[in-house]
MARGULUM-193786 format. One line per field, with one value per residue (C-alpha): x negated, y, z negated; residue number from 1; residue in three letters. Coordinates in steps of 0.5 Angstrom, whole numbers, plus 500, padded with zeros to 3 digits. Each point is the difference from the previous one (the first is absolute). Layout:
N
px X,...
py Y,...
pz Z,...
num NUM,...
residu ALA,...
END
This chain:
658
px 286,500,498,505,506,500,497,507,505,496,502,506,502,496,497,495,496,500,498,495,497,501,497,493,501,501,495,494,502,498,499,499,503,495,500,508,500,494,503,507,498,506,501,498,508,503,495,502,507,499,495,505,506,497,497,508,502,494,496,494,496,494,495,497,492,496,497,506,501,507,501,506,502,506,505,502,504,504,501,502,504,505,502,505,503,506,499,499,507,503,497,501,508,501,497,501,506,500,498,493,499,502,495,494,502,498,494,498,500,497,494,501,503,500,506,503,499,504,505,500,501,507,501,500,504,506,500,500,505,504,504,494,500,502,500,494,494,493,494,494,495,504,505,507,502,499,496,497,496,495,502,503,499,495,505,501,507,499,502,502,502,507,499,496,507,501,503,495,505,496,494,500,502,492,498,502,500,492,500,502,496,494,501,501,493,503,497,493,497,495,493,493,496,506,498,492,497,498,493,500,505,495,495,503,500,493,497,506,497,494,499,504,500,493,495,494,502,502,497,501,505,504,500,501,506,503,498,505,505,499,500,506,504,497,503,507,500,499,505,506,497,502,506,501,504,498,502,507,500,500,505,504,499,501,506,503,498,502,508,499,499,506,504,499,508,496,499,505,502,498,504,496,495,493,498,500,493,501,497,502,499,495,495,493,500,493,495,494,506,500,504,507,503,500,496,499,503,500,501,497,498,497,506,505,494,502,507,499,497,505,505,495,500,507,501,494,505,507,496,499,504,506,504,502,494,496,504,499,492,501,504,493,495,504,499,493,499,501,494,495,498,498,498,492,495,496,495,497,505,497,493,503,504,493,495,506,497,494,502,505,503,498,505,507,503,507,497,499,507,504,507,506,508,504,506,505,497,502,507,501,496,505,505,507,502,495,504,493,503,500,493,501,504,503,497,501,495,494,496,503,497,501,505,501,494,496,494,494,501,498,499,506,505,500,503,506,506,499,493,498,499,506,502,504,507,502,497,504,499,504,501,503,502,503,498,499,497,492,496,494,501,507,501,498,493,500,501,494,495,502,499,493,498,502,494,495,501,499,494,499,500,505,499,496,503,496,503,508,500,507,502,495,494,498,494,499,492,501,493,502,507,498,494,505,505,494,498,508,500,493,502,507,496,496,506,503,494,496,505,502,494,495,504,499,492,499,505,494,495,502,502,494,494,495,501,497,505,500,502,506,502,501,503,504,503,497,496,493,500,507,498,493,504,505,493,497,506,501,493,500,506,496,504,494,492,496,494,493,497,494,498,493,495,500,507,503,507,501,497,505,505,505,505,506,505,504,498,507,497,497,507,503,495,500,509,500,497,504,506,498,499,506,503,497,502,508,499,496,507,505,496,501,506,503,496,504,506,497,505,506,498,498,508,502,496,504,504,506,499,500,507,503,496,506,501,493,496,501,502,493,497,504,498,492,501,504,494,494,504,500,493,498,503,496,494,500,503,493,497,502,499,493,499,503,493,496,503,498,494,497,503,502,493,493,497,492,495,499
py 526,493,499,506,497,493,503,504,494,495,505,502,493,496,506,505,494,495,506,503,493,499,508,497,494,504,504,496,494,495,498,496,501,502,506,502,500,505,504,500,501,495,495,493,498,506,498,493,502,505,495,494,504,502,493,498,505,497,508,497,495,496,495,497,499,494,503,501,508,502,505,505,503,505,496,507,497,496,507,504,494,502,507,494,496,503,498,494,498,504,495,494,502,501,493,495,504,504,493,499,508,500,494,504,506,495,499,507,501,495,500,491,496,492,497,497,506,503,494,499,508,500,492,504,506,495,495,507,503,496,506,502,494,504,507,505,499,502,498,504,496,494,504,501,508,505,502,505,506,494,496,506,507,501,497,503,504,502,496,493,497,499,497,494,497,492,493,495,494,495,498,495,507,504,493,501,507,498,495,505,506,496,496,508,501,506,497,496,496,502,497,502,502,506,503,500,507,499,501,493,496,501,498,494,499,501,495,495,501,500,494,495,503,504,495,503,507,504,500,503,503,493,499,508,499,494,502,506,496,496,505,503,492,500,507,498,493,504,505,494,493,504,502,502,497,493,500,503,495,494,503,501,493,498,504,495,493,503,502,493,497,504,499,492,497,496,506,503,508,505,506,504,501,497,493,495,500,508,502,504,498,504,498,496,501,502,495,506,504,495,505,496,505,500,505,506,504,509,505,499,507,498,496,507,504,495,502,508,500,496,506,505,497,499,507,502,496,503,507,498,495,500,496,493,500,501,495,496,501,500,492,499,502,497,493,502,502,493,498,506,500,506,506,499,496,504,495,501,496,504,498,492,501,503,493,495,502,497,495,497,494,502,505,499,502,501,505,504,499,506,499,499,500,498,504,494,501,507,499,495,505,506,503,498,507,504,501,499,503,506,505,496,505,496,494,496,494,498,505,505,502,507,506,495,501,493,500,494,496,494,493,497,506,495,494,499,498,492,499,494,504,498,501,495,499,500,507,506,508,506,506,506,495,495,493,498,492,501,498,503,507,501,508,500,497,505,505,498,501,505,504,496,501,509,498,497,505,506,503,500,492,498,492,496,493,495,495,497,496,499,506,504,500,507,503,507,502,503,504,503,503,501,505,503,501,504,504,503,501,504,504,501,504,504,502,502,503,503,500,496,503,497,493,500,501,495,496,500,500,493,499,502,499,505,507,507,505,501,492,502,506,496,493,505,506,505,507,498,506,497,494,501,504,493,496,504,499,493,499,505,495,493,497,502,499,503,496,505,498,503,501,501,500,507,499,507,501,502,494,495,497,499,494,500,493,497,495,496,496,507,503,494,501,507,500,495,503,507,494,498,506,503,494,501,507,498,495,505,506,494,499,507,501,493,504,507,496,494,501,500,494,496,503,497,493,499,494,503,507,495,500,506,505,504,500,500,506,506,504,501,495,497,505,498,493,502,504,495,494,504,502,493,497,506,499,493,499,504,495,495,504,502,491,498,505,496,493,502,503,495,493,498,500,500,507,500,503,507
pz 765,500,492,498,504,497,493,500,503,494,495,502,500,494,495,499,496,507,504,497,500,508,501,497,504,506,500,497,504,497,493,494,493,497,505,500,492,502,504,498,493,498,494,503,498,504,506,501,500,505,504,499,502,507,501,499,506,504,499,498,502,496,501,494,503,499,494,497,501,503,504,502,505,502,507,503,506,494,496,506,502,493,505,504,496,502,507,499,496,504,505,497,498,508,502,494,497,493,495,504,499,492,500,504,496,494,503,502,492,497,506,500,496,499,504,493,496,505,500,492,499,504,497,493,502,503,494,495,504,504,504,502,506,507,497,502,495,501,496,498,497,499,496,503,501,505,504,499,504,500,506,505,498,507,505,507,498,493,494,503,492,502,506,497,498,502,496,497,499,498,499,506,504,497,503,507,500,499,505,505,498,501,506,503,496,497,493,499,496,496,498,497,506,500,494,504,503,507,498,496,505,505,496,498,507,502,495,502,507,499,496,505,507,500,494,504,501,506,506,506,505,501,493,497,504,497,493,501,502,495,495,502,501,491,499,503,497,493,501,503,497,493,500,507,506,499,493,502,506,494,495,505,503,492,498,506,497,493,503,505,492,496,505,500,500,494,496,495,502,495,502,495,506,496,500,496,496,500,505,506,507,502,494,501,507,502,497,499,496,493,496,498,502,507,506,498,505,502,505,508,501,506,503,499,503,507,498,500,507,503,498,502,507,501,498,505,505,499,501,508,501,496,494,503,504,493,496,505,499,493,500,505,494,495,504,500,492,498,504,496,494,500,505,499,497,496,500,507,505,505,499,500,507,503,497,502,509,496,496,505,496,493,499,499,506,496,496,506,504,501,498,504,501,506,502,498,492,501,503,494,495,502,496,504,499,504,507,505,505,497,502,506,505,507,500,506,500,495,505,499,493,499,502,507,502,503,496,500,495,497,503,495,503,506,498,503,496,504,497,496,493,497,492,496,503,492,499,500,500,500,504,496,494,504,501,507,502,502,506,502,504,496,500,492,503,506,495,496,505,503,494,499,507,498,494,504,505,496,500,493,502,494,502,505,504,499,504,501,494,496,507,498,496,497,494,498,500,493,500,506,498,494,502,505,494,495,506,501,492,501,506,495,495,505,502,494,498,506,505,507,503,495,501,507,499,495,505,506,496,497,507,504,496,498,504,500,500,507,501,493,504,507,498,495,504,495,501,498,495,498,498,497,494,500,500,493,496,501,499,494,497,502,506,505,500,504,503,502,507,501,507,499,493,499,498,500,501,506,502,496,502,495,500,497,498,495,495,499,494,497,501,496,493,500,501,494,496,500,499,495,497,502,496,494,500,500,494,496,503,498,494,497,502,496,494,501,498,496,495,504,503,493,498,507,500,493,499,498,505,505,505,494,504,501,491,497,505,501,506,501,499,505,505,497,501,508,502,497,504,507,498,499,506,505,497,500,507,502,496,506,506,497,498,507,502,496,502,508,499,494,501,508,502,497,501,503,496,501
num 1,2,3,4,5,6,7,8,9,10,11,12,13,14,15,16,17,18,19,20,21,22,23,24,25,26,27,28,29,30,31,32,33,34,35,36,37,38,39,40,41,42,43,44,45,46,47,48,49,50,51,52,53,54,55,56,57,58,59,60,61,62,63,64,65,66,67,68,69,70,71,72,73,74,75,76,77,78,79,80,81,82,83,84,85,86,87,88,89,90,91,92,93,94,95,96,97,98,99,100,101,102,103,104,105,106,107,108,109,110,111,112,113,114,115,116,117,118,119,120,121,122,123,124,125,126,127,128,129,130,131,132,133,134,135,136,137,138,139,140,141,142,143,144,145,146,147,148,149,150,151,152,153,154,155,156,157,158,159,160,161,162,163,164,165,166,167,168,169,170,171,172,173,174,175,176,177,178,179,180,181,182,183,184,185,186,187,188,189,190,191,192,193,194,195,196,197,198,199,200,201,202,203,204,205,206,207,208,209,210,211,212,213,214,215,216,217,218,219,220,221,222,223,224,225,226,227,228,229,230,231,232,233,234,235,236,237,238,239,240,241,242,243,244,245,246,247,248,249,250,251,252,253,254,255,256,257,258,259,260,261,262,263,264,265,266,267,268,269,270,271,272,273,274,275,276,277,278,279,280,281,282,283,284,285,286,287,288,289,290,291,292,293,294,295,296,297,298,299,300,301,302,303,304,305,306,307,308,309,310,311,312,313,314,315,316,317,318,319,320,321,322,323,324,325,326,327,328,329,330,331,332,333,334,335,336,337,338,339,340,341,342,343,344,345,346,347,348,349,350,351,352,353,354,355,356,357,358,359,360,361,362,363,364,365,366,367,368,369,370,371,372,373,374,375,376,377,378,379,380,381,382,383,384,385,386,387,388,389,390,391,392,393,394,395,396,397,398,399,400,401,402,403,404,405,406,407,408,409,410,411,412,413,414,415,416,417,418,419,420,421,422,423,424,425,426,427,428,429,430,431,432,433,434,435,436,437,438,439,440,441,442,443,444,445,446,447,448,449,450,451,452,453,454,455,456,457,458,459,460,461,462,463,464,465,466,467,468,469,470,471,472,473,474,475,476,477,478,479,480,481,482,483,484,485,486,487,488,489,490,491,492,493,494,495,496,497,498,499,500,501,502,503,504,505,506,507,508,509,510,511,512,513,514,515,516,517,518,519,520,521,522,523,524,525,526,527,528,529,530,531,532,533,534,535,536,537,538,539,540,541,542,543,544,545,546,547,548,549,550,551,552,553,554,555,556,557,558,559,560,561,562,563,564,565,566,567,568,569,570,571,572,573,574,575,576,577,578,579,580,581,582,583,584,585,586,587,588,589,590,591,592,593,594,595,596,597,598,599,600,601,602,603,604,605,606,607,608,609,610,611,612,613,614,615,616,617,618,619,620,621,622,623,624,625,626,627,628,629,630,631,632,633,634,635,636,637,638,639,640,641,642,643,644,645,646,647,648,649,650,651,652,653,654,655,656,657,658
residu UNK,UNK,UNK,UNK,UNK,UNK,UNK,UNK,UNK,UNK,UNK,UNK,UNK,UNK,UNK,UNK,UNK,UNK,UNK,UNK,UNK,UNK,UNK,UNK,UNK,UNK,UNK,UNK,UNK,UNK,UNK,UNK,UNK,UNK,UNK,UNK,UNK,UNK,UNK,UNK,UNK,UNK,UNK,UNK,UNK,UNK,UNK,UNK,UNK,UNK,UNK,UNK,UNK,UNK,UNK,UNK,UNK,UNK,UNK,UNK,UNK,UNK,UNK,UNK,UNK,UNK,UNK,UNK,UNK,UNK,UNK,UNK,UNK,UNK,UNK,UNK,UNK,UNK,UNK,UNK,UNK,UNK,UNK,UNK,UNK,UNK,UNK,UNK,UNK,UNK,UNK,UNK,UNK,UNK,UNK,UNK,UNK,UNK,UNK,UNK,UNK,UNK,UNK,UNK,UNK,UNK,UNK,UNK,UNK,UNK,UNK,UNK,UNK,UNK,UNK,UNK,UNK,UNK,UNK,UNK,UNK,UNK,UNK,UNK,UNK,UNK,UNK,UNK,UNK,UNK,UNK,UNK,UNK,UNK,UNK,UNK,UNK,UNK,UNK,UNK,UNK,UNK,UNK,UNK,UNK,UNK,UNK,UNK,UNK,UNK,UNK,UNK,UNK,UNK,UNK,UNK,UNK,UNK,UNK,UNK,UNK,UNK,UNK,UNK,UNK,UNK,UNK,UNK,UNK,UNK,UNK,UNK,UNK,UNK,UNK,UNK,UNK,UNK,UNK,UNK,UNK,UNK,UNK,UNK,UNK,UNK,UNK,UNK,UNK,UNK,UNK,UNK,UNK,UNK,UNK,UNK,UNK,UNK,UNK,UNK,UNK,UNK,UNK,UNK,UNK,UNK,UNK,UNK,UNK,UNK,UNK,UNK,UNK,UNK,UNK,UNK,UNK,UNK,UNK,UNK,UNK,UNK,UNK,UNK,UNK,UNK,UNK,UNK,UNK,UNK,UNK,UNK,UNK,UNK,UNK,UNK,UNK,UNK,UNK,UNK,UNK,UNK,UNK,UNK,UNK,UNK,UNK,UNK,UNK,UNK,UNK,UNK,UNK,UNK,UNK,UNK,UNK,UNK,UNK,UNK,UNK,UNK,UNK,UNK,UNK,UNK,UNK,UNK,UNK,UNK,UNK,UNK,UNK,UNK,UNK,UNK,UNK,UNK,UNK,UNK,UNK,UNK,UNK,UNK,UNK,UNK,UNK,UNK,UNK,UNK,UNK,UNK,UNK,UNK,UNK,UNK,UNK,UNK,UNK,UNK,UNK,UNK,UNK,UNK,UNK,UNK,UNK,UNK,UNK,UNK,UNK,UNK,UNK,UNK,UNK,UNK,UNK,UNK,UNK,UNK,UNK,UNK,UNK,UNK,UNK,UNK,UNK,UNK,UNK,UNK,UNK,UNK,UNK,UNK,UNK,UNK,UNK,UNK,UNK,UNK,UNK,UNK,UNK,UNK,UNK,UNK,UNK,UNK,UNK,UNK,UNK,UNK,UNK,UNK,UNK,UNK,UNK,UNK,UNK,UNK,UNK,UNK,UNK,UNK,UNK,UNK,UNK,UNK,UNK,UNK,UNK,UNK,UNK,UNK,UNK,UNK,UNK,UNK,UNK,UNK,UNK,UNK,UNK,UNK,UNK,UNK,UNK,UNK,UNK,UNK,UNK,UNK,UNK,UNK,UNK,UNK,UNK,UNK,UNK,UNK,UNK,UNK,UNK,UNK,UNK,UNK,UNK,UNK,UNK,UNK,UNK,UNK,UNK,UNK,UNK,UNK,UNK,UNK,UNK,UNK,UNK,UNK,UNK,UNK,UNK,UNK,UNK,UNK,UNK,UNK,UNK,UNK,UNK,UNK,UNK,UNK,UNK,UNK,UNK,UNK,UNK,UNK,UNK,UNK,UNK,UNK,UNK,UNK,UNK,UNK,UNK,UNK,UNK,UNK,UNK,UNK,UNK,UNK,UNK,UNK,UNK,UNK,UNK,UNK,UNK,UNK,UNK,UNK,UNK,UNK,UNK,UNK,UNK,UNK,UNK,UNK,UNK,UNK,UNK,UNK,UNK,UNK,UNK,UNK,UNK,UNK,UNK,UNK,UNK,UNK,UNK,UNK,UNK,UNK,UNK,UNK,UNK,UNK,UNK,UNK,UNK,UNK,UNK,UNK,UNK,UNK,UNK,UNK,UNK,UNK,UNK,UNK,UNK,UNK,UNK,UNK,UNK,UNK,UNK,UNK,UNK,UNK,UNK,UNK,UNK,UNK,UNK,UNK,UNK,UNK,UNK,UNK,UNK,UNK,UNK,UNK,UNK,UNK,UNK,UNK,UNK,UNK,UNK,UNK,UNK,UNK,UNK,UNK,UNK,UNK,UNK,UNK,UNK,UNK,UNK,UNK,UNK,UNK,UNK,UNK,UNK,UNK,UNK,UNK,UNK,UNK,UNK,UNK,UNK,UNK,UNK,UNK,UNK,UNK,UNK,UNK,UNK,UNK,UNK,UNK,UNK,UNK,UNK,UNK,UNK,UNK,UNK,UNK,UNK,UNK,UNK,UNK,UNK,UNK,UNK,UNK,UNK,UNK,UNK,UNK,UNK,UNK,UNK,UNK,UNK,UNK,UNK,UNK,UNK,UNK,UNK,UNK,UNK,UNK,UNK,UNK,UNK,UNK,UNK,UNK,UNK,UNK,UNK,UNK,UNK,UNK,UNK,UNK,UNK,UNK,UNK,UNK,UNK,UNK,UNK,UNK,UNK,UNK,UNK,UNK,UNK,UNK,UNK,UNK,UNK,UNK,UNK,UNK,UNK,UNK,UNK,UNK,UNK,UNK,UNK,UNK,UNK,UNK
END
């Protein structure tokens, strides 16, 4: 299901040719050139085509051996990753306005770009054509033009091309924008060790290790466990030393002594936005990237799948606890975002935090630490507009939480209005949009944490005080709010397909552990007939296994105890796969029904038809046209509920091997 879906998007987006190509590279894995011509049966021209055009969206990966050999291999995660590009422009437009979205737009489609190339395109389109200076452009592979279905036919409400709108007033302002972009690790650079499979990343790691650190081999539990750390600290230096979030560190450290430079009194202005020598700001940044162009940069998939769950937490939020009380907590893991650089570390950070009890002070302990937030960056963070005492009913004191009712809270919702925690005299918040002068214990502050004191309550444990730092001191235990926000999509979709009922089972079963049916019909107030019935049915869909318990060798079946429980991660593999087959089933459905009006499209889509709909197509072709954007938009809207699945079941927390 897999294979077909990012088969269907590669050729929905880059051809048959380049599909085809990718389909191969899917199935066999990995493979030489010699090996895709066979299997393929292409002209080798049209094959390296295709190849160079994946390697440029960054869906194929190579790694030429010591013998010379190259090999390929597909990169699904990046081909999948095409279905939300719609989402993450629309992301980027929200934080960093409509010109940052443009630029990841240009980024999305060209798959990674050169920094000057990017700036020499639009240099040339200004210089060809002054007008175009603060008017909406776009770039599809360094030529100005629309945008095409390219960058924003999968978005989360339908066709967002309009949306995608904004101002490149010159290029000094591309130059900002960038900047920006990439302090919010929104965009990336790029090195070699990106275009490496995994496999041969961790190659390249053990004979690193092995070579420096381990000369004589391994030996021992000690030493097998230090190895493993090792291995692990090479990997991620590999993935961050080229082109990673050191290498982002020293840009941005640079693009301050380039500005620092430019805009010395000594220097002479040059308001076309380059520099003297004819380079721009951000060329010659990273000294491994010795291109005269500048760091290459692309798309940080990893960093928006942090922003993604963010949303889903905040929405599990307002579901329980209301709508200030979750943009409060969607402000406190904004504050936490900038700290994580993605949801999980595939290579194995688990592993590490365990060797670090052995290791002691070989291992970096910063690595390890959980991210925090106090509640006057929150209050500093918050949206002016959000009316905190709303969802907050009578409040008489920083007791009283919720509905009036004097509950435990933490130990900040002590602190008097005379203690010695103090802000700035100078700072001031706001109340309802007004300005009010600040203290520590004002009402906006006091409204703050008694809404974090609703989070960390909650049973669902939202946040956890740590300490009464800057008024209070709060992380989020990531893993487990998020296997709690899986397990309510899980028992969601039992409901919808079997029922309350079964929802309550595979509920106390997840709760309890293994039970036989008597256990699963006392813990669940079922009759025991009853819920045998439910028990098969989602054992026959795969939401349960059952474990056989002989009581004796003879192993008669009146004589087995059968135990019945839940595998969540099981659960999790099996519902993406009917995902991703439901995904690929809307694309092919939109796909047939673009080619049902293909010819009123081509009509449509023509330069002189554009904006004279009314004069140049029929009656029913206009109808034609009303039906197929109504149906677009129906099949794409489902197309991103059914990507929110995959996002939550897939990219916030590994899942174990089943």
């Amino acid at each position: 299901n897999l294979n077909e879906l990012c088969t269907t998007l590669v050729d929905d987006l880059y051809g048959g040719l380049t599909s085809q190509v990718f389909s191969i590279l899917m199935r066999l894995g990995r493979a030489s050139l010699p090996t895709l011509r066979t299997e393929t049966r292409l002209p080798l021209r049209n094959l390296r085509n295709a190849l160079a055009v994946l390697i440029q969206q960054h869906l194929c990966l190579w790694c030429t051996d010591e013998d010379g050999y190259t090999y390929y291999e597909s990169d699904w995660y990046q081909a999948y990753a095409l279905v939300q590009s719609g989402k993450i422009v629309k992301i980027v437009e929200e934080r960093c306005g409509k010109t940052a979205g443009i630029l990841v737009s240009n980024l999305l489609e060209m798959g990674h770009c050169k920094v000057g190339d990017l700036v020499s395109a639009y240099e040339r389109l200004f210089n060809k054509n002054p007008s175009m200076v603060n008017a909406d452009v776009h770039l599809v592979n360094g030529t100005a033009g629309t945008n095409g279905d390219r960058g924003h036919r999968y978005g989360n409400l339908g066709d967002q091309r309009d949306q995608a709108s904004g101002q490149i007033q010159s290029v000094a302002h591309i130059h900002e924008e960038l900047k920006n972009l990439l302090s919010k690790e929104f965009i990336t650079l790029v090195g070699s060790n990106h275009f490496k499979p995994d496999a041969d990343l961790h190659n390249e790691a053990v004979v690193e290790v092995q070579s420096k650190e381990f000369p004589d081999g391994v030996k021992g539990r000690k030493a097998t466990a230090k190895y493993a750390s090792a291995l692990i600290r090479q990997k991620k230096k590999l993935r961050d030393g080229n082109g990673g979030t050191s290498s982002l560190e020293s840009t941005l450290d640079s693009l301050k002594r380039k500005r620092s430079e430019r805009d010395s009194p000594n220097k002479r202005p040059n308001p076309g936005g380059t520099l003297t020598n004819g380079k721009n700001e951000l060329n010659g940044y990273v000294g491994h990237l010795d291109d005269d162009k500048g760091p290459i940069l692309r798309v940080n998939y990893e960093k928006f799948n942090v922003v993604f769950r963010n949303e889903q937490l905040s929405s599990l939020c307002e579901r329980y606890l209301g709508e200030t009380t979750a943009k409060v907590y969607g402000t406190t893991l904004r504050c936490l975002e900038n700290h994580i650089p993605r949801c999980y570390d595939r290579f194995g950070a688990a592993q590490d935090a365990d060797l670090s009890e052995e290791e002691g002070d070989e291992c970096d302990d910063e690595e390890h630490m959980t991210p925090s937030v106090t509640s006057y960056e929150v209050e500093a963070a918050l949206d002016p507009s959000v009316d905190l005492k709303a969802g907050l009913g009578y409040v008489s004191n920083a007791h009283d939480i919720e509905n009036g009712s004097r509950r435990q809270t933490s130990p900040i919702a002590d602190l008097d209005d005379d203690d010695d925690i103090r802000v700035p005299q100078s700072h001031s918040s706001r109340v309802n949009g007004n300005h009010v002068s600040t203290v520590f214990g004002g009402e906006c502050e006091r409204l703050v944490r008694q809404h974090m004191g609703i989070l960390r309550e909650d049973p669902r444990h939202f946040i956890h005080w740590l300490s009464t730092r800057g008024g209070g001191e709060w992380s989020v235990d990531f893993n487990s709010i998020t296997k709690y926000l899986i397990q309510t999509q899980i028992e969601n979709t039992v409901t919808a397909r079997f029922g309350r009922e079964a929802a309550r089972v595979i509920r106390v079963l997840h709760s309890k552990g293994k039970l036989d049916e008597k256990q699963v019909s006392k813990f669940g107030f079922f009759r025991e007939k009853h819920v045998r019935t439910i028990l098969t049915r989602l054992q026959e869909a795969g939401f349960l296994e059952v474990q056989e318990v002989p009581k004796d060798n003879a192993r008669q079946p009146s004589r087995t105890i059968f135990l019945w429980f839940f595998d969540q991660d099981r659960c999790r593999s099996m519902l993406l796969n009917d995902t991703y087959q439901a995904m690929a089933r809307l694309l092919q459905r939109a796909k047939f029904e673009r080619e049902r009006i293909k010819e009123v499209l081509d009509k449509a889509e023509r330069t002189d038809v554009q904006g004279k709909e009314d004069r140049f197509l029929t009656e029913h072709e206009r109808m034609a046209l009303r039906r197929w954007s109504d149906v677009e938009e129906t099949l794409l809207t489902q197309l991103g509920r059914q990507d929110d699945l995959v996002i939550l079941f897939r990219d916030f927390i590994p899942i174990e091997a089943v």
